[in-house]
C-alpha positions in Angstrom: 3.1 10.1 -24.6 5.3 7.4 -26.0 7.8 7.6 -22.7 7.2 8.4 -19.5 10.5 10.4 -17.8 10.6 9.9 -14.6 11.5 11.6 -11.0 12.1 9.6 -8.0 11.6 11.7 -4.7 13.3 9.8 -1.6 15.6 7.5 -2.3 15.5 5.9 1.1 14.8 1.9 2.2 11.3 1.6 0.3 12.8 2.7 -3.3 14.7 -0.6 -3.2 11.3 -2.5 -3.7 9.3 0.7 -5.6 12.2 1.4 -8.4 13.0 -1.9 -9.9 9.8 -1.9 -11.8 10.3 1.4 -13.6 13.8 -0.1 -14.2 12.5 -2.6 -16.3 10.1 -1.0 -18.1 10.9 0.1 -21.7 9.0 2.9 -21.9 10.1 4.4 -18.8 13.0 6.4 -18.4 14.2 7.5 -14.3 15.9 11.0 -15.6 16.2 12.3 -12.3 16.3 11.8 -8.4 16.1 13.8 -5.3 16.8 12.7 -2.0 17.9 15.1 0.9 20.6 13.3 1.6 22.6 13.6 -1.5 24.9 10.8 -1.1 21.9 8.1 -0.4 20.4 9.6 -4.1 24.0 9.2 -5.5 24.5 5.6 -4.5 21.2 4.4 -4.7 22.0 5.7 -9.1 25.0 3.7 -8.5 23.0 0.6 -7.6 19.9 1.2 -10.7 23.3 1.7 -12.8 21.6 5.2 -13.8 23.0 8.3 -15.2 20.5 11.2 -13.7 20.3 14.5 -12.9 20.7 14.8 -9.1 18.0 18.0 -8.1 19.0 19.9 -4.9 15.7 20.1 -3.7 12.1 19.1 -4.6 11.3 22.6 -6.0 14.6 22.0 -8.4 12.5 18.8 -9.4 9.1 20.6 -10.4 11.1 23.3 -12.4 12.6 20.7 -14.4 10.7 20.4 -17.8 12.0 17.3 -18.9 10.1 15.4 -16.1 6.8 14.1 -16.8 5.9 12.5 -13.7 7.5 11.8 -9.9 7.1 8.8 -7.6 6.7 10.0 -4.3 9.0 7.7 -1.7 8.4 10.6 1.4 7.5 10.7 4.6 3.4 10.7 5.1 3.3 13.7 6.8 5.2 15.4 3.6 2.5 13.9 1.0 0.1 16.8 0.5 2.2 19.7 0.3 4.4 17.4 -2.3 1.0 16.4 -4.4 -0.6 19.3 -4.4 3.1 21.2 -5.7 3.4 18.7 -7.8 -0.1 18.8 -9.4 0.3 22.3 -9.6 3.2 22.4 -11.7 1.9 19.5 -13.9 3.6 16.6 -13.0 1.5 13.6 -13.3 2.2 12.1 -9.2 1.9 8.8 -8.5 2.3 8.9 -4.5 3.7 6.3 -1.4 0.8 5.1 0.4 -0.7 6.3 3.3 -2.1 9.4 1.0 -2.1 11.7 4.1 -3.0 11.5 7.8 -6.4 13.1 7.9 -9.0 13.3 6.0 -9.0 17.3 5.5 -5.6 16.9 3.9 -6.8 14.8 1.8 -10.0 16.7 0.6 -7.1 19.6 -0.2 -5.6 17.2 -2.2 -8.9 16.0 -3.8 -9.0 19.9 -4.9 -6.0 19.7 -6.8 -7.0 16.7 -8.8 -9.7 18.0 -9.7 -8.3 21.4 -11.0 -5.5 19.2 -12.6 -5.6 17.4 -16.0 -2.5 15.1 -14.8 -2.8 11.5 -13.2 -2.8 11.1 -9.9 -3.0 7.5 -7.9 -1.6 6.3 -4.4 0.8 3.5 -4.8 -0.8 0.4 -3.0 1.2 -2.6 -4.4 -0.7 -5.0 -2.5 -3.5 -4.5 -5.0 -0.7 -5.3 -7.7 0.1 -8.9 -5.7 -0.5 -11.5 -8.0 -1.9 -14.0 -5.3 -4.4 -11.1 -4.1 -5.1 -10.1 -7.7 -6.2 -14.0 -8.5 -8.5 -14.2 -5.6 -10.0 -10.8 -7.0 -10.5 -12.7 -10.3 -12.2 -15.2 -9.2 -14.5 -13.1 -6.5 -15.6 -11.3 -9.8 -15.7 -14.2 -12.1 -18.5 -15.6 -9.4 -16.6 -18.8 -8.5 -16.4 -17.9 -5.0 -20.0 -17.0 -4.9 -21.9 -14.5 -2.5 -18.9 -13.6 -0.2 -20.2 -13.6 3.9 -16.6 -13.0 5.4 -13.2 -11.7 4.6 -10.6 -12.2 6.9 -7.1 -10.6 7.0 -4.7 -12.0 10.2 -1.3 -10.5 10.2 1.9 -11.8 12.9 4.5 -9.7 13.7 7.6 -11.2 15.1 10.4 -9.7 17.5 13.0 -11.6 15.0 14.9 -9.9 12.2 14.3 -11.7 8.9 16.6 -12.4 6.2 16.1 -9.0 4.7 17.1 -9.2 1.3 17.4 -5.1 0.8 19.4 -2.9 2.6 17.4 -1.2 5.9 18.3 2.4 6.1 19.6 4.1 9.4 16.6 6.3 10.9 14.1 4.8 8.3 11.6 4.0 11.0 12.9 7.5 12.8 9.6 9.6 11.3 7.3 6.3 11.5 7.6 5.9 15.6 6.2 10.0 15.8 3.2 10.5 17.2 2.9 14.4 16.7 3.2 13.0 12.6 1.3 9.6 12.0 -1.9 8.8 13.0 -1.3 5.5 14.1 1.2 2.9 14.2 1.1 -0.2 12.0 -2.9 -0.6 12.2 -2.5 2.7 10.0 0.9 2.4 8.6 0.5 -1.5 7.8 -3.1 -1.6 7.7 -3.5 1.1 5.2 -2.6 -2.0 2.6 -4.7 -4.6 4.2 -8.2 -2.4 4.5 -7.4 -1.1 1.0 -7.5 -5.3 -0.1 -10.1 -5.9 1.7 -12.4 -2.9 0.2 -10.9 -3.6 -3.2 -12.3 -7.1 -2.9 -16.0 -6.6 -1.3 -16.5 -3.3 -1.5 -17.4 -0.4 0.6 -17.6 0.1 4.9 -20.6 0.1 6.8 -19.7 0.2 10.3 -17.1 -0.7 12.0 -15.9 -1.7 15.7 -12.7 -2.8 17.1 -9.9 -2.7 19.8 -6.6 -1.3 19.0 -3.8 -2.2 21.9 -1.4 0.3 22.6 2.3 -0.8 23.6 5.3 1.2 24.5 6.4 1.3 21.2 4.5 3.3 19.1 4.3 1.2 16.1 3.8 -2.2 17.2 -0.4 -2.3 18.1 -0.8 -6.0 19.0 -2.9 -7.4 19.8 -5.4 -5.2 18.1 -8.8 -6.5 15.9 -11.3 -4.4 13.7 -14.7 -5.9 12.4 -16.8 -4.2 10.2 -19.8 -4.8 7.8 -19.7 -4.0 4.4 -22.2 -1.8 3.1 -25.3 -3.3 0.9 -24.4 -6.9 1.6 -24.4 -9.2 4.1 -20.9 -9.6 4.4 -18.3 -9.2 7.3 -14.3 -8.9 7.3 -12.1 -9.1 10.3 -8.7 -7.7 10.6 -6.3 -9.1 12.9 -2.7 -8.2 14.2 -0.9 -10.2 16.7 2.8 -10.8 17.7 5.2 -14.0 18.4 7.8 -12.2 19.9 10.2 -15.1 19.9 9.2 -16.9 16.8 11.4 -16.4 13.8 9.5 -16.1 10.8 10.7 -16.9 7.3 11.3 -13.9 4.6 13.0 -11.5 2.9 11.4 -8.6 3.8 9.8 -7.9 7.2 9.3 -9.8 10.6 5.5 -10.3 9.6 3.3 -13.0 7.8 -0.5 -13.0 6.3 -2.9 -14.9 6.1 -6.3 -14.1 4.2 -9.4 -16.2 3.7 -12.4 -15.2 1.7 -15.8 -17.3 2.5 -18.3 -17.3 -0.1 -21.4 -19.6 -1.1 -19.5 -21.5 -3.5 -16.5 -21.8 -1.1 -13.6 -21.1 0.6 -11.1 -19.3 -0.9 -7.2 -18.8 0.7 -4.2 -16.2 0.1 -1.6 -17.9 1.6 1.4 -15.8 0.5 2.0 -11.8 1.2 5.1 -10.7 2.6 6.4 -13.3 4.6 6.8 -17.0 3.4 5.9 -18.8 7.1 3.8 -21.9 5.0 4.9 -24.5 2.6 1.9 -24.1 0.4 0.9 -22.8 -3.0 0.4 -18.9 -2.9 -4.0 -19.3 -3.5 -6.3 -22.3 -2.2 -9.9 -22.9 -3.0 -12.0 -25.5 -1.3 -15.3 -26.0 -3.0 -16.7 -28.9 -4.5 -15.8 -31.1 -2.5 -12.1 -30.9 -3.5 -9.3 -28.5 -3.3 -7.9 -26.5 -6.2 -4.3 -25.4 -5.9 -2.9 -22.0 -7.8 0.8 -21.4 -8.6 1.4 -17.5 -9.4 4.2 -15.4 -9.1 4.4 -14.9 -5.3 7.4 -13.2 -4.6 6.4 -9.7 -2.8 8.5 -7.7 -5.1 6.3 -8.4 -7.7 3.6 -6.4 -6.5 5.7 -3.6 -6.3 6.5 -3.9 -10.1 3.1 -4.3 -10.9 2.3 -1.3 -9.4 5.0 0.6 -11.0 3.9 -1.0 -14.8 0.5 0.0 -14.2 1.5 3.2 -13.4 3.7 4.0 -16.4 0.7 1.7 -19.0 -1.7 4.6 -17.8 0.2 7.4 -18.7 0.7 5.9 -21.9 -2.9 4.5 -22.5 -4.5 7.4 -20.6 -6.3 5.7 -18.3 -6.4 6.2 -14.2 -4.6 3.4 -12.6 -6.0 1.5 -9.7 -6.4 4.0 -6.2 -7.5 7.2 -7.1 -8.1 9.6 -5.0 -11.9 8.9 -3.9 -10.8 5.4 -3.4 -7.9 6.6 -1.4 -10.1 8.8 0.6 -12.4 5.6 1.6 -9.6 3.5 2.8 -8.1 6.4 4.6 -11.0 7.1 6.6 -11.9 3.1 7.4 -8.6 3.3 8.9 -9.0 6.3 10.9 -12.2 4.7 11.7 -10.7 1.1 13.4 -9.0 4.0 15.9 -12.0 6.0 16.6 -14.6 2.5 17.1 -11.7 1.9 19.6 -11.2 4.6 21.7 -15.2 5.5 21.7 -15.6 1.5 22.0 -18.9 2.0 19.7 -19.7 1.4 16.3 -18.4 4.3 13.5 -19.1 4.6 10.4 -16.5 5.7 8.2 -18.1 8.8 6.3 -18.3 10.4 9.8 -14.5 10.8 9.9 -13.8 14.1 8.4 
């Protein structure tokens, strides 16, 4: 196809960051939205400037011939019944990450890709982050060397940042429901830091790790998973801890990363995510016997618009974009699987979560 016309379902708090990129692209057109709230889908067209067709439910999207592909922005626990519809009426789906909240949903959906001759992906921006996708340069490139670690550390802070996008009322409403997520931000949050990790090294083993369980559902801090990665001799550790009463610096959410890949050649640092808590360049490697500094785009909104390019290039070039749906499948169970070493408190190996 020579332009992609676009449907965005949900027009809630995350379309502020997932839109713009579609936006901007020239061979994208957004010719429709659907929210169930009609008046959020109304002003968010107001705020893209946009001239669509406003649907009256998701089914009114499917029917309409004109679109060639939908972004879903939904709720998790909506994702397979909206995929699969959406396969089935041959709409190319590019879908909100987490892809589902169990693995048998997923295999359901794995089905319908299958039977489907449209693309399908899961939107994981964070493997669109230019910072994360220079340290996956040079992993591959063979600067870093053999890797022996990977470590992701994420804070969460009590403070409110200097959000730079409007929060909507009830957005974390279906988020903090137990009887509808598996997990809190070790699933909702850690979906994008497992997914990283695996894009980077590959494959889980086995994992073990402790997830802490507060009285809000979300917040799971302090809470650490180790695993090995299958066929090397390489280890990751992912880490999530809170300072309450710290304020920390960004535009998004009350959180900050860290990530450090160790390799034979080197050290190797991602500095930059989400928040903005250090004064330093966005990627640092120490080997040598020096350090090497590198300036890239670093604002978070960027991955987001990568991911949304890539999305709309793929149609065009027909190619699969990055996180299809056996890749999707992996990182869902690994993250089921940091819940399952904890509660058992013994090793699991992913392919056992079915």
């Amino acid at each position: 196809m020579d332009k992609v016309n676009l449907a965005i379902i949900g027009c809630g708090t995350i379309s502020q960051l997932n839109v713009p990129g579609y936006l901007e692209h020239e061979r994208c057109d957004v010719v429709a939205l659907y929210d169930p709230i009609t008046e959020r889908a109304e002003r968010r067209a107001a705020q893209w400037e946009l001239a669509p067709r406003f649907h009256e439910s998701f089914e009114d999207v499917l029917n309409d011939s004109t679109v060639d592909a939908v972004e879903l922005l939904t709720p998790t626990s909506l994702h397979p019944e909206q995929i699969i519809a959406a396969l089935n009426a041959g709409k190319h789906v590019s879908c909100q990450k987490p892809i589902a909240g169990t693995v048998s949903e997923t295999d359901a959906i794995a089905e319908a890709v299958a039977r489907s001759d449209k693309t399908f992906r899961v939107t994981e921006n964070f493997l669109y982050y230019p910072p994360i996708v220079k340290a996956k340069e040079m992993i591959e490139s063979g600067e870093v060397g053999d890797l022996s670690m990977v470590r992701i550390r994420t804070v969460w802070s009590g403070a409110e940042p200097n959000q730079s996008y409007e929060v909507e009322d009830g957005a974390l409403e279906w988020r903090q429901d137990s009887n509808i997520n598996a997990g809190g931000l070790v699933y909702d949050d850690g979906w994008h830091k497992v997914a990283t990790a695996m894009w980077w090294a590959g494959d889980v083993e086995r994992i073990s790790s402790i997830v802490s369980k507060t009285d809000d559902f979300m917040i799971e801090s302090p809470s650490a998973a180790m695993w090995k990665y299958a066929n090397k001799d390489c280890l990751a550790v992912l880490e999530y801890a809170s300072a309450a009463n710290m304020p920390l610096r960004g535009k998004y959410y009350p959180g900050d990363e860290f990530m450090e890949i160790i390799g034979s050649n080197g050290i190797l640092w991602v500095t930059r995510c989400t928040g903005e808590m250090l004064d330093m360049p966005p990627v640092v490697f120490h080997h040598d016997g020096v350090t090497t500094s590198y300036q890239t785009p670093m604002d978070w909104i960027e991955s987001f618009k990568g991911a949304s390019r890539d999305f709309v290039d793929s149609l065009v070039e027909e190619r699969q974009p990055n996180m299809n749906i056996h890749f999707a499948k992996k990182v869902l169970q690994t993250t089921l699987a940091i819940y399952e070493a904890s509660e058992t408190e013994r090793w699991v190996r992913p392919e056992t979560i079915t």
